[in-house]
N, C-alpha and C positions, 0 to 999 in steps of 0.2 A: 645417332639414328641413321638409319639407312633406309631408303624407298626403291621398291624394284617391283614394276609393274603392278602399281598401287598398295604395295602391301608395306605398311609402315613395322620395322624392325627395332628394336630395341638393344643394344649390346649394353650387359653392366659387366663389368668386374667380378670377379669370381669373389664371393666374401669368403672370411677364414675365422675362425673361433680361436684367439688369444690365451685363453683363459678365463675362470668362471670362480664366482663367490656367491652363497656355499658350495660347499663339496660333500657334503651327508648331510640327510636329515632323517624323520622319522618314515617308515615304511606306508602310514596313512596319507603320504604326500602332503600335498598344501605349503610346503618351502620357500620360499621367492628364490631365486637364481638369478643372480646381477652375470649377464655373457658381455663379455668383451672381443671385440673381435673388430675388423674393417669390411668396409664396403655393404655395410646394413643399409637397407632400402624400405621408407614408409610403405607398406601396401598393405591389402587386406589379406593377402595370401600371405603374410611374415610369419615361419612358424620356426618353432622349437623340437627337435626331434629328440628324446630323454627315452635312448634302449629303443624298443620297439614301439612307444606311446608318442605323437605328435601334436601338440598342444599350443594355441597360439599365444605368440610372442609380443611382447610392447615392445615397442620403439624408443628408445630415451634419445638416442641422439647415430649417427651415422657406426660407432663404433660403441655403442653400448643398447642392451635390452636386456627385460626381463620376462622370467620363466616363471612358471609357477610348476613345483613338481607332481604327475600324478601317482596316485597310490603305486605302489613297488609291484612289480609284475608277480608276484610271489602272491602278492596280495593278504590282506591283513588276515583271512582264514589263515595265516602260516602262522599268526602268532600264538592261536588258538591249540595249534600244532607244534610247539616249542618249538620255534623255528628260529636256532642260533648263533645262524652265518648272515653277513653282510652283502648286499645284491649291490654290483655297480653296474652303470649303466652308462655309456658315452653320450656326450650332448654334441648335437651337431645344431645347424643354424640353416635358415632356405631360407630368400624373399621372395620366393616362388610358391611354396610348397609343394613342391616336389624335386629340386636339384638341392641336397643338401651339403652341406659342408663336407668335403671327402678325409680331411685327415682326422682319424680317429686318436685325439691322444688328450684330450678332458673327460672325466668322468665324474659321475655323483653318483654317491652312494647312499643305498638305505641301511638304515642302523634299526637292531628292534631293541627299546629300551628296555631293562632288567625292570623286573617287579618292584614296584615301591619307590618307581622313580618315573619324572616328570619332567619335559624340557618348555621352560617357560616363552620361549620364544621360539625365533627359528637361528638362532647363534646355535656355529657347530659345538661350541665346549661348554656349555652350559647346561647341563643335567643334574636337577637338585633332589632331593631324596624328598617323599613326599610327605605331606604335613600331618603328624600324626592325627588318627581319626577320618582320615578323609578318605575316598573311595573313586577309584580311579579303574574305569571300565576296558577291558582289556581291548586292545586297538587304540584307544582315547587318550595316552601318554602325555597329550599337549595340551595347553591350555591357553 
């Protein structure tokens, strides 16, 4: 902290983003994103910036937070629109909200699941083909 002519200063550490788990999930969002990274700081301004959408971030500890992803910029009318390429999007980190993390090199990506197929969780590899009889509304892949 630094004082100069009553104005109390704050200096932190520039944080950095390590690495992130997962790395895809479905294009309706709702993911959890475990970010690893240093110099994370409690506040109420902690966010997550995923592509152009800034969404806020929990706190676990100095070097770990979670994200939650929002729907894929494409947004779920693409799926309505057979839309059959993959959208990534880099995750950056702010304790600020607004100085975000400058090195672009994590990204998550949205995946649009094939017809007739359901991922039961939010685990990247696990997509199970769906149980016959049952009726799974297009954007709704997850259960």
């Amino acid at each position: 902290q630094d004082f100069i002519g009553g104005i109390n200063f704050l200096y932190q550490n520039d944080l950095k983003v390590l690495g992130i788990s997962a790395t895809q999930g479905p294009i309706t969002g709702g993911t959890p994103i475990f970010v690893r990274g240093q110099s994370f700081v409690n506040s109420t301004a902690f966010k997550c910036r995923i592509g152009l959408h800034v969404v806020t971030a929990t706190l676990l500890s100095s070097n770990l937070a979670l994200c939650f992803s929002p729907p894929s910029r494409k947004g779920v009318q693409s799926v309505i629109n057979d839309w059959n390429e993959s959208d990534s999007q880099y995750i950056e980190m702010s304790n600020n909200g607004v100085d975000f993390s400058s090195k672009k090199q994590h990204t998550f990506t949205y995946k649009k699941l094939s017809p007739g197929k359901y991922q039961p969780g939010f685990e990247d590899i696990l997509i199970l083909d769906s149980p016959k009889g049952s009726f799974v509304p297009v954007g709704e892949h997850q259960n």
